[in-house]
ZADO-1210 file (C-alpha; in nm, 4 decimals, padded with zeros to 6 digits):
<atoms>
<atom x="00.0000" y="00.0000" z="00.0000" code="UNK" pos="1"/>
<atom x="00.1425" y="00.3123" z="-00.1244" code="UNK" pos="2"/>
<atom x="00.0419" y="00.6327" z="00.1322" code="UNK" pos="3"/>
<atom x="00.0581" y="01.0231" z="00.0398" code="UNK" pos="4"/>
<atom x="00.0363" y="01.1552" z="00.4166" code="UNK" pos="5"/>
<atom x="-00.0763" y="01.5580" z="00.4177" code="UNK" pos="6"/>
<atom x="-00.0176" y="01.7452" z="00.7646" code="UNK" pos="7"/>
<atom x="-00.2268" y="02.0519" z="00.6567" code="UNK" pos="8"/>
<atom x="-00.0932" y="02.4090" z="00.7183" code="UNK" pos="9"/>
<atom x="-00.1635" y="02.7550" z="00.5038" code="UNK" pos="10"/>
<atom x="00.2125" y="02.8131" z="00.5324" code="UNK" pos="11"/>
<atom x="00.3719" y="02.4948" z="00.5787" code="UNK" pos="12"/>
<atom x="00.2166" y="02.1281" z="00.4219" code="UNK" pos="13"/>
<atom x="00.3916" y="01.8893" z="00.5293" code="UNK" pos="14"/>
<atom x="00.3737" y="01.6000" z="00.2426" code="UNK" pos="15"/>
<atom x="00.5260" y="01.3052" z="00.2795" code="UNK" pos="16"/>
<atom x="00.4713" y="00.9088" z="00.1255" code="UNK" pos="17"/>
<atom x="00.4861" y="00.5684" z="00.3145" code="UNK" pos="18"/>
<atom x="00.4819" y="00.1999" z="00.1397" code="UNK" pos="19"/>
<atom x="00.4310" y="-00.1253" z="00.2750" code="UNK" pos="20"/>
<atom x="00.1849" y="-00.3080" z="00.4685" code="UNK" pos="21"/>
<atom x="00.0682" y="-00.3482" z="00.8508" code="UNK" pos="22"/>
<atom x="00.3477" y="-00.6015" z="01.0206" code="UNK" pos="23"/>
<atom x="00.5807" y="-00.5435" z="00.7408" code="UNK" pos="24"/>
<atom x="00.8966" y="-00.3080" z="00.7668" code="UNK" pos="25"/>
<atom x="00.8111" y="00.0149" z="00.5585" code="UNK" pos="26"/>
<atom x="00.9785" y="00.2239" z="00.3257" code="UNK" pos="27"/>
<atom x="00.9755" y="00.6511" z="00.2936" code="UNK" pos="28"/>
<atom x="00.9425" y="00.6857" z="-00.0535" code="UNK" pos="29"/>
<atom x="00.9202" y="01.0826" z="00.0088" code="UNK" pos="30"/>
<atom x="00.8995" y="01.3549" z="00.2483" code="UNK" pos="31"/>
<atom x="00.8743" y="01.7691" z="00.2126" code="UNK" pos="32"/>
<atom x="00.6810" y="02.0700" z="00.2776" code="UNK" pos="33"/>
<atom x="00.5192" y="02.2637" z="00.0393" code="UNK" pos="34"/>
<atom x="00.5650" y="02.5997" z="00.1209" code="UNK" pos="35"/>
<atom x="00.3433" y="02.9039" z="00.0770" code="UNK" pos="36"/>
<atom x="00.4290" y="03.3441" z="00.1324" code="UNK" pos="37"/>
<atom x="00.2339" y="03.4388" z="00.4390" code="UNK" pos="38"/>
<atom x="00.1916" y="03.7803" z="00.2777" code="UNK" pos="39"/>
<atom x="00.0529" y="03.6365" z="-00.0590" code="UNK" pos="40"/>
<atom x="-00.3312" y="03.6585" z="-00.1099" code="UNK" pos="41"/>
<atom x="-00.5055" y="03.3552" z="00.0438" code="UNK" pos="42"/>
<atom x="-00.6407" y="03.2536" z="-00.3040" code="UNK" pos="43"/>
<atom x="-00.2373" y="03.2489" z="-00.4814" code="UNK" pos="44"/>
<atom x="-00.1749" y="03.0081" z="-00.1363" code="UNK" pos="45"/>
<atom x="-00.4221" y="02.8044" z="-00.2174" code="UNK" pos="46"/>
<atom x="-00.2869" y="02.7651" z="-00.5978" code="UNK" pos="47"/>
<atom x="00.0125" y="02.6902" z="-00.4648" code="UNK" pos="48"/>
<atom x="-00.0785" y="02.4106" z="-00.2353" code="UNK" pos="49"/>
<atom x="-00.2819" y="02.2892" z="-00.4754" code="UNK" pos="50"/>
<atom x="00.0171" y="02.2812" z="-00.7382" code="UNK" pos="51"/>
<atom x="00.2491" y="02.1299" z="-00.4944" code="UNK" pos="52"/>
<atom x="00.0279" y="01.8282" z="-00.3806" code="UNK" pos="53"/>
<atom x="-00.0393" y="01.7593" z="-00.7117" code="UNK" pos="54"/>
<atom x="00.3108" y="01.7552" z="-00.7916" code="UNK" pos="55"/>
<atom x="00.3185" y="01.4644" z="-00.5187" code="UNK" pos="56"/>
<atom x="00.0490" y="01.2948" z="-00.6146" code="UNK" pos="57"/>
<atom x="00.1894" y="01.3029" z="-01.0057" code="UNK" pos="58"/>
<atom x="00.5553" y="01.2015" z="-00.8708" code="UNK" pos="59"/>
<atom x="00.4261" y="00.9271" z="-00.6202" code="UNK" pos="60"/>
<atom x="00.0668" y="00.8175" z="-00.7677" code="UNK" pos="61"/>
<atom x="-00.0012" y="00.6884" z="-00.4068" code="UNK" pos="62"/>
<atom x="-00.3475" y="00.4343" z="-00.3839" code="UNK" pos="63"/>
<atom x="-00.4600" y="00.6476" z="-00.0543" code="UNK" pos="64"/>
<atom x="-00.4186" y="00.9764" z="00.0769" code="UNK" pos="65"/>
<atom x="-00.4333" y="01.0365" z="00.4570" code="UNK" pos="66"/>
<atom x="-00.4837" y="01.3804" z="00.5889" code="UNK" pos="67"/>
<atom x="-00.4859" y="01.5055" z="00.9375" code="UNK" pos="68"/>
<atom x="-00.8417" y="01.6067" z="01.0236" code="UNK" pos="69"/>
<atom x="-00.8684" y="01.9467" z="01.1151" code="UNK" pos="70"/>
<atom x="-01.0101" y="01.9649" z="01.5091" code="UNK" pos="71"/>
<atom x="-01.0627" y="02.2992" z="01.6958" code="UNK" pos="72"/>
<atom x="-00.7987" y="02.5400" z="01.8569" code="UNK" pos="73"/>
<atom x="-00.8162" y="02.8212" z="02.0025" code="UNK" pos="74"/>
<atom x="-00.6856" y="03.0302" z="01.7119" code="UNK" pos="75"/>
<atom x="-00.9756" y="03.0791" z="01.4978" code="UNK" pos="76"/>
<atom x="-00.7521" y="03.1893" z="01.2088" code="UNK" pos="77"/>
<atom x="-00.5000" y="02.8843" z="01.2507" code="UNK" pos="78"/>
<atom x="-00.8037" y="02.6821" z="01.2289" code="UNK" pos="79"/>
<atom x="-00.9039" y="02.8242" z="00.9137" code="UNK" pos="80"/>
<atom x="-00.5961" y="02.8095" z="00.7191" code="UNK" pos="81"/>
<atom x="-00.5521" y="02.4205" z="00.8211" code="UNK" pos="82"/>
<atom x="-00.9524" y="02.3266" z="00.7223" code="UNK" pos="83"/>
<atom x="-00.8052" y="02.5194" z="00.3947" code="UNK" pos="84"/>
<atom x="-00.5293" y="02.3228" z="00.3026" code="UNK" pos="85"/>
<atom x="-00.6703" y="01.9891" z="00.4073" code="UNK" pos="86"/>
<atom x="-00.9656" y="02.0599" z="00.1576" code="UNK" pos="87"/>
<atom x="-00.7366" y="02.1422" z="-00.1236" code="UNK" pos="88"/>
<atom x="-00.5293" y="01.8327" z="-00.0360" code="UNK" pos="89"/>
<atom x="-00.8744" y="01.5996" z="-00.0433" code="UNK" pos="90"/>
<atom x="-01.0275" y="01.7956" z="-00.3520" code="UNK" pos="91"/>
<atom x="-00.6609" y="01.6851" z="-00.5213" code="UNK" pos="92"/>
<atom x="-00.7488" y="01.3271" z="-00.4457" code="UNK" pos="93"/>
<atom x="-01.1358" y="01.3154" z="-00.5174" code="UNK" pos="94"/>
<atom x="-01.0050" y="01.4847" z="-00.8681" code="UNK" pos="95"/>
<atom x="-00.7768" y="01.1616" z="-00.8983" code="UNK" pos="96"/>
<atom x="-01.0291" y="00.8767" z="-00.7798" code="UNK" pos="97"/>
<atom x="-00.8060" y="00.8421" z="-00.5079" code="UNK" pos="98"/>
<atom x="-00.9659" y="00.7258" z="-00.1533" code="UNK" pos="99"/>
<atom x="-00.8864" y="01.0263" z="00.1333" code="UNK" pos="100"/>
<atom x="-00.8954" y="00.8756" z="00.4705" code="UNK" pos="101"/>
<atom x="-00.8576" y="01.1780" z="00.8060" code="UNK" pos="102"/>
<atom x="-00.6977" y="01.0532" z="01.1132" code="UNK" pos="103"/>
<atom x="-00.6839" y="01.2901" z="01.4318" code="UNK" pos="104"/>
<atom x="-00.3542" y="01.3963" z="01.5998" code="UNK" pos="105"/>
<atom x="-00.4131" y="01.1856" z="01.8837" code="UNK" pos="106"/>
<atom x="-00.4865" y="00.8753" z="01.6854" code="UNK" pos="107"/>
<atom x="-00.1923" y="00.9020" z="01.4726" code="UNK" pos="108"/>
<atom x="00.0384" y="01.0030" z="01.7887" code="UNK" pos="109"/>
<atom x="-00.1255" y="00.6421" z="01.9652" code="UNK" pos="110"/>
<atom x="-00.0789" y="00.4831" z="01.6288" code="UNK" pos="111"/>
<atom x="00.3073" y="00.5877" z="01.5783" code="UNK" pos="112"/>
<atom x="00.4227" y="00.5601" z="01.9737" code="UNK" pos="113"/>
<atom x="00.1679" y="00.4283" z="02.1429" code="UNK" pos="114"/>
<atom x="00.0197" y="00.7085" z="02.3150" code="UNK" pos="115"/>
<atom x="-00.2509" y="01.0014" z="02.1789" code="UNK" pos="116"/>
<atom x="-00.0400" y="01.2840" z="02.3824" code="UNK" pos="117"/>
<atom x="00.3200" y="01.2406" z="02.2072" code="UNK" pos="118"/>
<atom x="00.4685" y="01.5556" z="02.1330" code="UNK" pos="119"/>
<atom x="00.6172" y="01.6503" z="01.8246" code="UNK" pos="120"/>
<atom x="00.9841" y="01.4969" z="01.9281" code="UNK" pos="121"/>
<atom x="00.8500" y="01.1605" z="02.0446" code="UNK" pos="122"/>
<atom x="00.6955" y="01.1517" z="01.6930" code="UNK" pos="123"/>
<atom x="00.9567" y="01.2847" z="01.5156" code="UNK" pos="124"/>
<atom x="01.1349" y="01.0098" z="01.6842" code="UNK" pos="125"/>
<atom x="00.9454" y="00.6941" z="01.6036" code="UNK" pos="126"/>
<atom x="00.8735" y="00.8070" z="01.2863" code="UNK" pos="127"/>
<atom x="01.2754" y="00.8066" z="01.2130" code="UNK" pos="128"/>
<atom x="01.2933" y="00.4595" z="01.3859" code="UNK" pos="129"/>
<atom x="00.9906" y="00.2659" z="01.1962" code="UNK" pos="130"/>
<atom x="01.1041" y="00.3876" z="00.8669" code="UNK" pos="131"/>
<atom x="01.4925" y="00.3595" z="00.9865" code="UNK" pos="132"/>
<atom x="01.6090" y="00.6923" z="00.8664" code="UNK" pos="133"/>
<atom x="01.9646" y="00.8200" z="00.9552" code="UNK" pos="134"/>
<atom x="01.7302" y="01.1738" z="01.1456" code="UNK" pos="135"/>
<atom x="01.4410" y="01.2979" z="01.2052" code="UNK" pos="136"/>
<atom x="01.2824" y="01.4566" z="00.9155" code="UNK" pos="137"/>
<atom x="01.2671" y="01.8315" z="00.9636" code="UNK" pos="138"/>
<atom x="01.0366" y="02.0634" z="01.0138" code="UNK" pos="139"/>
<atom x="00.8031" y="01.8512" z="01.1903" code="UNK" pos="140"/>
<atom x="00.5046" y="01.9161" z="00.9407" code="UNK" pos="141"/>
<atom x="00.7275" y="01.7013" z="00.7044" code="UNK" pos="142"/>
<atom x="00.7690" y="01.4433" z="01.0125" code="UNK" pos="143"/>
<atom x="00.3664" y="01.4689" z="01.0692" code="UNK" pos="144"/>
<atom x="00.2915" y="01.3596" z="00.7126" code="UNK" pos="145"/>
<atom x="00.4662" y="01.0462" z="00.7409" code="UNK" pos="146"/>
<atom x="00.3026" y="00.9523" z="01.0468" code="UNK" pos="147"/>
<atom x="-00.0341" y="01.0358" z="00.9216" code="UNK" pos="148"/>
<atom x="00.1014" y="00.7790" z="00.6282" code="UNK" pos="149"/>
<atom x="00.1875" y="00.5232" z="00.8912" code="UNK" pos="150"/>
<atom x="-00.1188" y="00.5750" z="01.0741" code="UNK" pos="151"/>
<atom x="-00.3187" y="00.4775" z="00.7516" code="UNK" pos="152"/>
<atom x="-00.0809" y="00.1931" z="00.6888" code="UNK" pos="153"/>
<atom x="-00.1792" y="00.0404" z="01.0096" code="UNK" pos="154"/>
<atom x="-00.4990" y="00.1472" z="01.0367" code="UNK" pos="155"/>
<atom x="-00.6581" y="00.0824" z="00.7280" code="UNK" pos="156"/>
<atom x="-00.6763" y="-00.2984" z="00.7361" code="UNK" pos="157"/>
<atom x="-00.8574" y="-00.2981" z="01.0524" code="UNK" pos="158"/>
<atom x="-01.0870" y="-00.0435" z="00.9447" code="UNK" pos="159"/>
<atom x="-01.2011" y="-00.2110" z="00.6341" code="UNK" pos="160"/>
<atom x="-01.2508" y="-00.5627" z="00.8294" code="UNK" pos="161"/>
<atom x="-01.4814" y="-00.3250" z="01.0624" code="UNK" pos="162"/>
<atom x="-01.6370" y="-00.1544" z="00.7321" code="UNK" pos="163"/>
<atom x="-01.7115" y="-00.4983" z="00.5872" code="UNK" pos="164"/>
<atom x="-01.8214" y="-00.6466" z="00.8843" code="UNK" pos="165"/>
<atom x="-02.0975" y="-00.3397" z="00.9663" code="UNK" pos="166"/>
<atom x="-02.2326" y="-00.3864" z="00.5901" code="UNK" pos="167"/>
<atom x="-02.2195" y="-00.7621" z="00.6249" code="UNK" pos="168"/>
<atom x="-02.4191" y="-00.7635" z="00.9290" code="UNK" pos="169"/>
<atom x="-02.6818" y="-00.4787" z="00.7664" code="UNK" pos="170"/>
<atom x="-02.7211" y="-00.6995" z="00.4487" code="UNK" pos="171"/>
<atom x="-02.8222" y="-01.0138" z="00.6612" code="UNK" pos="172"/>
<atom x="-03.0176" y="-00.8316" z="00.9092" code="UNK" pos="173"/>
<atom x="-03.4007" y="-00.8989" z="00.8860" code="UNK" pos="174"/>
<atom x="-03.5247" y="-00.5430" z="00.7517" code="UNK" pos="175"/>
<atom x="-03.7474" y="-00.4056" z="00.9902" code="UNK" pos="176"/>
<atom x="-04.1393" y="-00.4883" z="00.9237" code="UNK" pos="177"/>
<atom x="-04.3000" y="-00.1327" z="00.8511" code="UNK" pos="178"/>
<atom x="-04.6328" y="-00.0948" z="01.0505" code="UNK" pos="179"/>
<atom x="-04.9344" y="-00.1606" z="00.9052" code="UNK" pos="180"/>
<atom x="-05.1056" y="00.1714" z="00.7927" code="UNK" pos="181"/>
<atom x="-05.3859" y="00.2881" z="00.9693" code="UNK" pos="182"/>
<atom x="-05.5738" y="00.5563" z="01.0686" code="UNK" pos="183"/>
<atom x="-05.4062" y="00.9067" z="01.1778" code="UNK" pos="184"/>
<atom x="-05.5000" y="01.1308" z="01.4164" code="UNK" pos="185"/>
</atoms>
């Protein structure tokens, strides 16, 4: 399975692309940020996240795209300029056909080192040691990408057993009897 993981950011998006399968030893086939000017008109930012991810996804042609899902701060504008990003980054894959899957820091921190309150350096960390890298990847948007990649990696097999088992379930279940119509008041 072949990951493009997007850590979302107006100024810096961290990209970054994971292969290989839950179990298995993985491989970084990529890692970067693409940059915007934070005095350049939101629209020309846009453009040029747009133009860098699909630069990635051209490069890369991952099968899944995992983005962080944007959850609330305190920093209304912050908040904005993530949501942003992250729906340029999962307009880029719906444009492809390609499957977008969001993960939320805390489940990719629990996912990469075992705990949902990890800072940055303990990710930064395990992220270097699962895909054996010589340093951390730097900034840390660039190191948040790959985890988000990870995260998939790992996640995504249990989730679609889960998936398939819910519409299993709902296709054998005996469809509720309607009641009978009658009068109403």
């Amino acid at each position: 399975m072949r990951v493009l993981g997007v850590d979302p950011g107006l100024t810096r998006c961290g990209v970054g692309v994971v292969e290989g399968v839950a179990g298995r030893p993985l491989t970084m086939l990529g890692v970067g940020v693409v940059r915007t000017p934070v005095d350049a008109e939101l629209g020309q930012r846009l453009v040029a996240i747009e133009q860098g991810i699909e630069q990635w996804l051209d490069e890369h042609r991952p099968e899944f795209v995992a983005v962080e899902r944007v959850f609330s701060q305190h920093n209304v504008r912050t908040v904005m300029g993530t949501a942003q990003a992250s729906a340029v980054a999962m307009l880029c894959a719906a444009r492809r056909g390609i499957p977008v899957a969001l993960h939320t820091p805390s489940e990719v921190k629990a996912a990469v080192t075992g705990s949902g309150r990890a800072d940055k350096a303990q990710v930064g960390a395990m992220v270097t040691r699962l895909l054996r890298l010589s340093a951390p990847p730097k900034p840390a948007d660039a190191a948040d990408a790959l985890a988000l990649a990870i995260c998939h990696i790992w996640r995504a097999p249990a989730q679609n057993r889960l998936q398939q088992a819910v519409a299993l379930h709902n296709a054998q279940a005996p469809h509720k009897a309607q009641a009978p119509k009658g009068r109403t008041a």
